[in-house]
C-alpha positions as CSV (number, residue, x, y, z in Angstrom):
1,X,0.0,0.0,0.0
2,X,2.8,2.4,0.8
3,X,4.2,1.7,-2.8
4,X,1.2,2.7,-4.0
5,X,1.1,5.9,-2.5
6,X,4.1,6.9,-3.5
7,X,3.8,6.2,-7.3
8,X,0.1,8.4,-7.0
9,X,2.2,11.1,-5.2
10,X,4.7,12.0,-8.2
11,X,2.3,11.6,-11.0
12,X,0.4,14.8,-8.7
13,X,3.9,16.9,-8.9
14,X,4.8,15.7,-12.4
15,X,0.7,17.0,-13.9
16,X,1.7,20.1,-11.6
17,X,4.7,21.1,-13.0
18,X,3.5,20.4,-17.2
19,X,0.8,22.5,-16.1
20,X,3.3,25.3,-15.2
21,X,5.2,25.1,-18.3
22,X,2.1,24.1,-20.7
23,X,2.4,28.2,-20.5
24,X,5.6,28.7,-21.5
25,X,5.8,26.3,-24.5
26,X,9.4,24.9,-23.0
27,X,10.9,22.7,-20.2
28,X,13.8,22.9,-18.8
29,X,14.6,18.9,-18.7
30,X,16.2,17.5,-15.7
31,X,16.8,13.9,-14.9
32,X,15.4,13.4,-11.1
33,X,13.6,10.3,-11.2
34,X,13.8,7.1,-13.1
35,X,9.7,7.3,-13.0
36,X,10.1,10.5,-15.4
37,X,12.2,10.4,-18.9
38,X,12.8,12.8,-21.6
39,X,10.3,10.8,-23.8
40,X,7.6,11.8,-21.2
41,X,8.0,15.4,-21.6
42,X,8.0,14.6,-25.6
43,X,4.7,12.7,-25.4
44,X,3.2,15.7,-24.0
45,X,4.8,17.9,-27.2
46,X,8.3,19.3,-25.9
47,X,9.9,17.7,-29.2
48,X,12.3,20.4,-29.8
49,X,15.4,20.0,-27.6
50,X,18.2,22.8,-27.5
51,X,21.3,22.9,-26.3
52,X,23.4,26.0,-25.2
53,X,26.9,25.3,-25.6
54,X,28.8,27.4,-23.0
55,X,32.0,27.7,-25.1
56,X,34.8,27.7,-22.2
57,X,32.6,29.6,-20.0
58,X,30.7,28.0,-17.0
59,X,27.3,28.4,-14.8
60,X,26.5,27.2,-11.3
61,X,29.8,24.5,-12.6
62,X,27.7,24.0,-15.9
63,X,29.2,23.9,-19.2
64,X,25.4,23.4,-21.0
65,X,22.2,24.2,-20.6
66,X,19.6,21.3,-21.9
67,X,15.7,22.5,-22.9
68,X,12.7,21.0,-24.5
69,X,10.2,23.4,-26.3
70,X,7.7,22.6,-28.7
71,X,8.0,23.5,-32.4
72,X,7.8,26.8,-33.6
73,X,8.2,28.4,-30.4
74,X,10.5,31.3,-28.9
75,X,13.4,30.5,-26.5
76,X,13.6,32.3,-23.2
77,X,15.7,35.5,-22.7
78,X,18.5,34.5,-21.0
79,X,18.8,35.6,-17.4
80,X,14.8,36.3,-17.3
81,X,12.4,34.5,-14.9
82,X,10.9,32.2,-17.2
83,X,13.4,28.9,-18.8
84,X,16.5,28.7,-16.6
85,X,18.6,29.9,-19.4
86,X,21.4,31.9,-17.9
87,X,24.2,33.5,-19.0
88,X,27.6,32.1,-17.9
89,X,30.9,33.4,-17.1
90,X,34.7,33.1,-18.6
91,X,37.6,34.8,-17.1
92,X,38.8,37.4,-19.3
93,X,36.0,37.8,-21.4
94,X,32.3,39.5,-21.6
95,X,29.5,37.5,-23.0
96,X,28.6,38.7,-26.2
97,X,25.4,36.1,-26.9
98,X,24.1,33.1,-28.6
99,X,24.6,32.1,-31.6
100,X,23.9,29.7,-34.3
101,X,27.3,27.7,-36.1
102,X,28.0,27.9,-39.7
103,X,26.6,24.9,-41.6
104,X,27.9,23.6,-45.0
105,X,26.8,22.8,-48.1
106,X,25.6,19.4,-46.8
107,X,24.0,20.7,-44.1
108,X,26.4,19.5,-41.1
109,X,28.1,22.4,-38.9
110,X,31.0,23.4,-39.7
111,X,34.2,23.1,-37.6
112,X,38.0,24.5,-37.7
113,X,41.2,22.1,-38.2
114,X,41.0,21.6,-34.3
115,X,37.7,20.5,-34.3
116,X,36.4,23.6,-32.8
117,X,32.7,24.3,-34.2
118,X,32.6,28.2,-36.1
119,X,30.2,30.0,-34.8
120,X,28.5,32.4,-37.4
121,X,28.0,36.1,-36.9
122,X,24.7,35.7,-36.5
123,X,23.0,36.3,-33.4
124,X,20.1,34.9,-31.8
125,X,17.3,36.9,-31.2
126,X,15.5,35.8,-28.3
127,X,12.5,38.5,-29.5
128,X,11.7,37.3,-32.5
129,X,13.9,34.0,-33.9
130,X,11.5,30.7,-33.4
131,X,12.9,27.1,-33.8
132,X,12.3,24.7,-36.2
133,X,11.0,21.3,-35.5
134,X,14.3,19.6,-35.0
135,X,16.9,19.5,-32.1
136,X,19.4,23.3,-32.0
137,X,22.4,23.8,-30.6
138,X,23.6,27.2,-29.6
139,X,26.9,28.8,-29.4
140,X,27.7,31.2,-26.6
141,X,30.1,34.0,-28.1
142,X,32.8,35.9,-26.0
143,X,34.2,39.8,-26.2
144,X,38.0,40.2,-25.2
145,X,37.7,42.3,-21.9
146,X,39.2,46.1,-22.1
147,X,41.4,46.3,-19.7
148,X,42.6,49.7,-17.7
149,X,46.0,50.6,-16.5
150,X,45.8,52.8,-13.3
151,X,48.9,54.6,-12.9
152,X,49.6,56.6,-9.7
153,X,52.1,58.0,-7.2
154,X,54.3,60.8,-7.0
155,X,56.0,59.8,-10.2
156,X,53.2,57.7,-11.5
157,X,55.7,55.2,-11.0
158,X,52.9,52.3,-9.9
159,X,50.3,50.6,-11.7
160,X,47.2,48.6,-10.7
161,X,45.4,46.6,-13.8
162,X,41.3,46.6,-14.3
163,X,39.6,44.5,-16.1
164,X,36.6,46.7,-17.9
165,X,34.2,44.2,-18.7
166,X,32.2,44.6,-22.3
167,X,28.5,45.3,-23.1
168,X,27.2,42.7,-25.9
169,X,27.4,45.5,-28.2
170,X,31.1,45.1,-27.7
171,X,31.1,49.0,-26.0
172,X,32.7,48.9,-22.8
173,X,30.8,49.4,-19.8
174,X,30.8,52.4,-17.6
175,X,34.0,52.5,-15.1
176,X,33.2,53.2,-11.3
177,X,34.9,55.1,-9.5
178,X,35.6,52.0,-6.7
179,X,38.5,50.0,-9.1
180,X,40.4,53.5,-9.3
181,X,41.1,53.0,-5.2
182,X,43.8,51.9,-4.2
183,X,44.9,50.7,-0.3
184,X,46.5,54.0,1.2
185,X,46.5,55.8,-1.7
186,X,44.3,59.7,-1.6
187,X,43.4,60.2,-5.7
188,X,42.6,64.0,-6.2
189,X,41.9,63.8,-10.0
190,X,41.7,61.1,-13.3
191,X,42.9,61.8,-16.5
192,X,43.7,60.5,-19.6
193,X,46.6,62.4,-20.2
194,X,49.5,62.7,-17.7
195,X,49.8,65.8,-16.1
196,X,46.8,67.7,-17.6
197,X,44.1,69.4,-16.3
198,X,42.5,69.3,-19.7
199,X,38.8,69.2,-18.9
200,X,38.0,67.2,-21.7
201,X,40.3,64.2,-21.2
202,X,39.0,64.2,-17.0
203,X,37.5,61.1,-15.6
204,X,35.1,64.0,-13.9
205,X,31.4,61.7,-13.0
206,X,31.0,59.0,-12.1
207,X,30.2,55.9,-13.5
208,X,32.5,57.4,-15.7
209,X,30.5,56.6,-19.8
210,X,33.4,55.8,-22.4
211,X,33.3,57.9,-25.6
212,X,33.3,55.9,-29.2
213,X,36.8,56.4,-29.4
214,X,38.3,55.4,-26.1
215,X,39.2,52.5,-27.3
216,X,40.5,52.8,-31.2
217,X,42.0,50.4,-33.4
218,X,42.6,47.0,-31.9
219,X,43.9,48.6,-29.0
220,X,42.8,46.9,-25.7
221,X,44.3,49.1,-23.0
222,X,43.4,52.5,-21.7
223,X,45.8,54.3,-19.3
224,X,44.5,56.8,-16.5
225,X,46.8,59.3,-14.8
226,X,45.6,59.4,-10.8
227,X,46.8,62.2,-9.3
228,X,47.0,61.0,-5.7
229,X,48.5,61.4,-1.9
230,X,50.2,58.8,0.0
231,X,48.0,58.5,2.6
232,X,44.7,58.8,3.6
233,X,43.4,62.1,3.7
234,X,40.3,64.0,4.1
235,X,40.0,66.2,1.4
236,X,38.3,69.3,1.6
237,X,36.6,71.8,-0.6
238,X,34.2,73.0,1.6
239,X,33.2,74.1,5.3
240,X,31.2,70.5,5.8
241,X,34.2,68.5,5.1
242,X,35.9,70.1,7.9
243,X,34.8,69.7,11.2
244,X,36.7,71.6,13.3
245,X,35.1,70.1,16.7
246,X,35.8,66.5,15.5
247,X,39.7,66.8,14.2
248,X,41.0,62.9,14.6
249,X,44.3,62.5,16.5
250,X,46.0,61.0,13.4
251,X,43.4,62.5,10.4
252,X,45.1,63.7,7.1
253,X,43.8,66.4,5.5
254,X,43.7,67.5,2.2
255,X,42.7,71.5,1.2
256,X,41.4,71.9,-2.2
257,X,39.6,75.2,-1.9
258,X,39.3,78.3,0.3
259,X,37.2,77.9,3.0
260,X,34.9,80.0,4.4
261,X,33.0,78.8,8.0
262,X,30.7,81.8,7.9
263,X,31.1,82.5,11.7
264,X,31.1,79.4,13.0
265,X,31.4,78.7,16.7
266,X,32.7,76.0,18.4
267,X,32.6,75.3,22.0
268,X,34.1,71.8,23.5
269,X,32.1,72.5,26.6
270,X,29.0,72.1,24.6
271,X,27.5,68.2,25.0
272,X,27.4,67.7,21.3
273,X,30.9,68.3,20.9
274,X,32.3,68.0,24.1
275,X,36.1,66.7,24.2
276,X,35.9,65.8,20.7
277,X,39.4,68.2,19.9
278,X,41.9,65.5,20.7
279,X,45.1,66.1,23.4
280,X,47.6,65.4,20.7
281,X,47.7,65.6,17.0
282,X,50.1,63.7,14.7
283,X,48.6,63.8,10.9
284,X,49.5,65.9,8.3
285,X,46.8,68.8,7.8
286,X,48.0,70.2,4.2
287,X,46.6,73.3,3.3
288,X,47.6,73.9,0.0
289,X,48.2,77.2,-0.5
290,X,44.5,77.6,0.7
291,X,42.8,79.4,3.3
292,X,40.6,79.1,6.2
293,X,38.5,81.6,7.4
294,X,36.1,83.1,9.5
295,X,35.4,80.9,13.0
296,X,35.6,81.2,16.4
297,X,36.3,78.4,19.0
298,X,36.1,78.7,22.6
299,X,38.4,75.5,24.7
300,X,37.9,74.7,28.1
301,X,39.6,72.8,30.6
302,X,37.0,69.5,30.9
303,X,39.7,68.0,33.6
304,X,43.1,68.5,35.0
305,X,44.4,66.2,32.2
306,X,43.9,69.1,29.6
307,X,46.6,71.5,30.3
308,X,47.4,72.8,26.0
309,X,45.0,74.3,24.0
310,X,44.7,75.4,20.2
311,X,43.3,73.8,17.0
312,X,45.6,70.9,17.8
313,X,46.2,71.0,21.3
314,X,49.8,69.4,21.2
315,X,51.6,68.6,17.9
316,X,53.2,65.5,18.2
317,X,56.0,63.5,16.2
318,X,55.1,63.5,12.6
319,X,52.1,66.1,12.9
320,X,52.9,68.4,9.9
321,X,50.9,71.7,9.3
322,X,52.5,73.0,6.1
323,X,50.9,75.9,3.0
324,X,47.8,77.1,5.2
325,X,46.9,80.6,5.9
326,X,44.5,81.1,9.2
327,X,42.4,84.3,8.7
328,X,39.7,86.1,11.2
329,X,39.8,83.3,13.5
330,X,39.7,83.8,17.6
331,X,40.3,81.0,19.7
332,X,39.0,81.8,23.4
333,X,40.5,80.0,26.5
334,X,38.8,79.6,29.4
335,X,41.4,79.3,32.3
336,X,39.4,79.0,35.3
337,X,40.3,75.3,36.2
338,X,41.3,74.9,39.9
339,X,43.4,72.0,39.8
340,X,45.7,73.4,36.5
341,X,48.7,75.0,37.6
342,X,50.6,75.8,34.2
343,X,48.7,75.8,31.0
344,X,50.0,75.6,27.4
345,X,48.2,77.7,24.9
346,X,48.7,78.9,21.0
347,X,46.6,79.0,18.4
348,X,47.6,76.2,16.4
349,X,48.7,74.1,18.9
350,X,49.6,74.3,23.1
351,X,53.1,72.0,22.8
352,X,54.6,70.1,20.4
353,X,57.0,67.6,20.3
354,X,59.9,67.1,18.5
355,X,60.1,66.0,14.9
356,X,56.6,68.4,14.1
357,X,57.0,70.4,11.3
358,X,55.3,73.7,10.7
359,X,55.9,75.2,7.2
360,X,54.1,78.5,5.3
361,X,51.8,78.5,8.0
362,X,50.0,82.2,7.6
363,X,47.9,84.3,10.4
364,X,45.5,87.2,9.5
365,X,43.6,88.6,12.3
366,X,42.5,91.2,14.9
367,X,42.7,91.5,18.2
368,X,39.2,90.9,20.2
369,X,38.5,90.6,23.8
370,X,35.7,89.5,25.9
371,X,35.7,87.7,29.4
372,X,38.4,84.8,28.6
373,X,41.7,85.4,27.4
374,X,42.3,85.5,23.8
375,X,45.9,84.2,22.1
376,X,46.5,85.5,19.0
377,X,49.6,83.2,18.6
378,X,50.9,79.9,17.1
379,X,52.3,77.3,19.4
380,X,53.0,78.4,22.8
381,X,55.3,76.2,25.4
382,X,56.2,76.5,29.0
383,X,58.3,75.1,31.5
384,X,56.8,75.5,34.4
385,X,54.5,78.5,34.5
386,X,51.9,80.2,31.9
387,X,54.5,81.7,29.1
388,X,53.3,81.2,25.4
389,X,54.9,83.6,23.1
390,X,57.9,85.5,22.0
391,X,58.8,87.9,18.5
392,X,58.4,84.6,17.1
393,X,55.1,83.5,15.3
394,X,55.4,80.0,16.6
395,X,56.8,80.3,20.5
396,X,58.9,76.8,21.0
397,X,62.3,75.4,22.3
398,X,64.5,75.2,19.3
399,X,64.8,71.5,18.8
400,X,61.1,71.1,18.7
401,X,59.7,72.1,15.8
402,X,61.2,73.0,11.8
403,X,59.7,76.3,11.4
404,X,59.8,77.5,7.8
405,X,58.3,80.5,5.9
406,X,56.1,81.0,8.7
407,X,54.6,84.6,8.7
408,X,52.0,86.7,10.7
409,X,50.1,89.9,9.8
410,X,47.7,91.9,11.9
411,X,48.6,90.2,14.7
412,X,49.1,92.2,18.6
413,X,51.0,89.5,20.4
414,X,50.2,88.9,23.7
415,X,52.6,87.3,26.1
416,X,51.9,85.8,29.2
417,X,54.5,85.5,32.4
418,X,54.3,84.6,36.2
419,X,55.8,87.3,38.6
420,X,56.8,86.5,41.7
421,X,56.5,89.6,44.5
422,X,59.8,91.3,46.1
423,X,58.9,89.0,49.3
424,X,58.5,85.4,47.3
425,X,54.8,85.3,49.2
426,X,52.8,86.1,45.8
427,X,53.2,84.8,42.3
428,X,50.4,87.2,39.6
429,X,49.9,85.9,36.1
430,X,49.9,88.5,34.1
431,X,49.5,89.5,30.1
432,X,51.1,91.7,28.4
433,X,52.4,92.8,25.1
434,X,55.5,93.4,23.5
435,X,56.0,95.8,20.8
436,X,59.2,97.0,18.9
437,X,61.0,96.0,22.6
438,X,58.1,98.0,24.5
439,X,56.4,96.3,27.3
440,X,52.7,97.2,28.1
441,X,50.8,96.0,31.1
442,X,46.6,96.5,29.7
443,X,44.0,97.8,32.5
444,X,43.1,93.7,32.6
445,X,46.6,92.7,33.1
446,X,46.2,90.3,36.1
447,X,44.4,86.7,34.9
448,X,45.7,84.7,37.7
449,X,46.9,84.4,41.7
450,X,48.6,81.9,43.6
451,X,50.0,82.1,47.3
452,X,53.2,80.3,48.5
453,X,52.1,77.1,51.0
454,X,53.9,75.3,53.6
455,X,55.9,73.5,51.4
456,X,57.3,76.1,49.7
457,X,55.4,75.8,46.8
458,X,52.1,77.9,45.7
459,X,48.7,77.4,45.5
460,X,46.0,78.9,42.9
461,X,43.7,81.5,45.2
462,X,40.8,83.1,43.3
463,X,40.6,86.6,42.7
464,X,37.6,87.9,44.4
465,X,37.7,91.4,43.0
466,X,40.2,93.1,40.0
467,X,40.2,97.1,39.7
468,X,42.7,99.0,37.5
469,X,44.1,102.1,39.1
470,X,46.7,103.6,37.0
471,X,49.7,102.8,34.5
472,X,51.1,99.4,36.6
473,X,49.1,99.6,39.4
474,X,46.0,97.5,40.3
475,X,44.4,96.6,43.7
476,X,42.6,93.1,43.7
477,X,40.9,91.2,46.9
478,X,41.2,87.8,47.6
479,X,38.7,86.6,50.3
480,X,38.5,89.8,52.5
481,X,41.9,90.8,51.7
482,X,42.7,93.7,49.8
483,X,46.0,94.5,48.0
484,X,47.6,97.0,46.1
485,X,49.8,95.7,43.8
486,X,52.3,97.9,41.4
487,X,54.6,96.6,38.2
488,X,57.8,98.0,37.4
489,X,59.4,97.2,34.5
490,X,63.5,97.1,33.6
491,X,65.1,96.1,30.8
492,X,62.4,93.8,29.8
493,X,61.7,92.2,32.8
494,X,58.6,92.7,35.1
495,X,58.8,92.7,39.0
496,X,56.1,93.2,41.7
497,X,55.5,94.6,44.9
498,X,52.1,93.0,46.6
499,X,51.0,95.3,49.7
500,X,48.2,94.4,52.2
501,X,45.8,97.5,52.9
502,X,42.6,96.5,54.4
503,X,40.6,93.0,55.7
């Protein structure tokens, strides 16, 4: 009885699937039971069987495909949803199509002195060509694949090959821009001709759509000229490609325009950005001969492990900053942490270490001021107390940094120092400028108190209240405290004299 059940359940599946392909007028004929033959399918009028001969190239590990039809009817479109019929694949070549062979005088197919069947030039087409009422075999047909030479580097010295496969018309297909990457590699620009900047011969858009004549002749090769970086870099051409808040401690980038930030703020105290301007930098920010313009960021101190502020904080080994000119920019630094002693502050950078390189870096600005002080400066360094700046546009020890072509314009420097008093019991930070050799001590001079301890050290004290009285002399309070204090300055250097008067 089970036998029997089993012979009632295929003949169900096999009346299914005629049904299915009664449709269609074809059947793809596969060999899955000795209950069903070929002659089965036949009996029910698939008469016509045709073979597509692969030709070197392979499907799903298939050299052929193997159909019955009945007479007179079309053949599916390869690759569609009705047949099976799929095109295959053959390394190094684009499928062209099907085709029918030549056939001789006596009817046979014709083949070469290898035995090879010649395939004719003409194609089957699957719209309109019907088959006859006797067995066909057709001949898949192959394109040579283009082929494109990327050349890149400095010197265009190395190559990387593409294989640009072929439409069936034979035209080559549209190249991407993803093949023209290479590992490491930043391209700016494609061209077909070394060295120009001939619009017309640009690899511009892409998919990038081959003219008739990119490839001529029997040539099979087109060479493109990638004008590229070593490195990865960030290239920028506009004021959303850089994010000033978010520079990565070892991010490259790349300037290819002027850019404008249109008043931008930035503050790392905010949440969305908060401690996003790393402590160190060590990538190479190239600017190109370009400039950037028009922003102001404000840097706290979010813990005592943030002691150097600027757009980099601190430049270390192999941070380069070369060909970039700075213009209307104000960084603002709020100094009120308790527990930070000395700070390091410049507008590119706070410190750097040695092996940093700073070259045709450019500052254009004014002077501003509101309630935090403003540096106007490039790097700034200190030893043990708050001193960022000297005649020099970058303020560092000499062994630090390579400083070339470096230049400033519009620029007031300010310069920052700790005095201790005549009796050692008070050291006052204090700003000041330093013009042509002249020293000037402003009417907001005083930033910053500390009082010797126990230990022969000092301690920051907060400055209750600040009151300019006259040219070097101020009177401050601490706690209930009040001091006069007066400046005198000597052959450039600053002294103090802290007196008591009231608590």
């Amino acid at each position: 009885m089970q036998k029997v059940v089993s012979k009632k359940r295929r003949k169900l599946v096999l009346s299914i699937m005629l049904a299915v392909v009664a449709a269609l007028g074809i059947f793809v004929f596969v060999a899955c039971s000795d209950d069903v033959t070929e002659n089965d399918f036949k009996a029910k009028g698939y008469t016509v069987a045709v073979t597509y001969d692969f030709q070197g190239g392979t499907y799903n590990n298939k050299t052929y495909t193997r159909l019955l039809v009945k007479p007179d009817s079309k053949l599916p479109v390869p690759n569609s949803d009705k047949g099976g019929v799929r095109i295959p694949s053959k390394t190094g070549y684009s499928f062209r199509g099907y085709y029918l062979p030549e056939i001789d005088a006596g009817g046979n197919v014709k083949k070469d002195s290898d035995g090879n069947v010649i395939v004719s030039d003409t194609a089957w087409n699957f719209d309109s060509d019907t088959v006859a009422d006797k067995d066909v075999t057709l001949y898949a047909k192959w394109w040579d694949n283009y082929k494109v030479v990327l050349h890149y580097g400095s010197t265009y010295d190395k190559t990387k090959e593409i294989t640009l496969q072929r439409n069936q018309d034979g035209s080559p297909t549209d190249l991407s821009s993803s093949p023209l990457r290479v590992d490491n590699y930043t391209f700016l620009s494609y061209n077909l001709v070394k060295d120009s900047e001939n619009e017309e011969t640009a690899l511009t858009d892409f998919p990038y759509k081959w003219n008739d004549t990119a490839f001529s002749g029997d040539s099979m090769v087109m060479d493109v000229w990638g004008k590229s970086l070593d490195g990865v870099y960030i290239l920028v051409k506009n004021a959303s490609d850089l994010r000033i808040s978010s520079v990565g401690e070892a991010t490259n980038y790349y300037l290819l325009a002027d850019i404008d930030m249109k008043g931008a703020t930035y503050d790392n105290d905010n949440d969305k950005n908060k401690n996003q301007i790393p402590k160190s930098y060590r990538g190479k920010f190239v600017g190109n001969g370009h400039t950037i313009s028009n922003f102001k960021m404000t840097l706290r101190t979010p813990d005592q492990s943030y002691d150097s502020f600027g757009l980099f904080r601190t430049l270390e080994n192999g941070a380069e900053i070369t060909d970039v000119t700075f213009k209307d920019i104000t960084l603002s630094y709020d100094l009120t942490n308790a527990n930070i002693q000395s700070y390091y502050l410049g507008m590119l950078a706070g410190q750097s270490s040695a092996g940093v390189v700073v070259k045709n870096v450019n500052f254009t600005t004014s002077e501003q001021g509101n309630n935090t002080f403003e540096y106007l400066i490039g790097v700034g360094v200190s030893n043990d107390n708050l001193n960022i700046a000297s005649d020099m546009l970058i303020a560092q020890k000499p062994t630090s940094v390579t400083l070339q072509d470096c230049a400033a314009t519009g620029i007031k420097y300010v310069h920052s120092t700790a005095v201790i008093t005549a009796d050692k019991e008070f050291v006052l930070y204090v700003k000041y400028t330093n013009e042509d050799g002249v020293i000037t001590l402003g009417e907001d001079a005083i930033y910053g108190l500390a009082q010797r301890n126990d230990n022969g050290g000092y301690d920051e004290k907060r400055i209750k209240e600040y009151s300019y009285v006259s040219a070097n002399k101020y009177q401050l309070t601490r706690l209930r405290y009040v001091y006069d204090v007066e400046f005198t300055i000597e052959n450039g250097e600053i002294s103090a004299t802290m007196v008591l008067v009231s608590q």
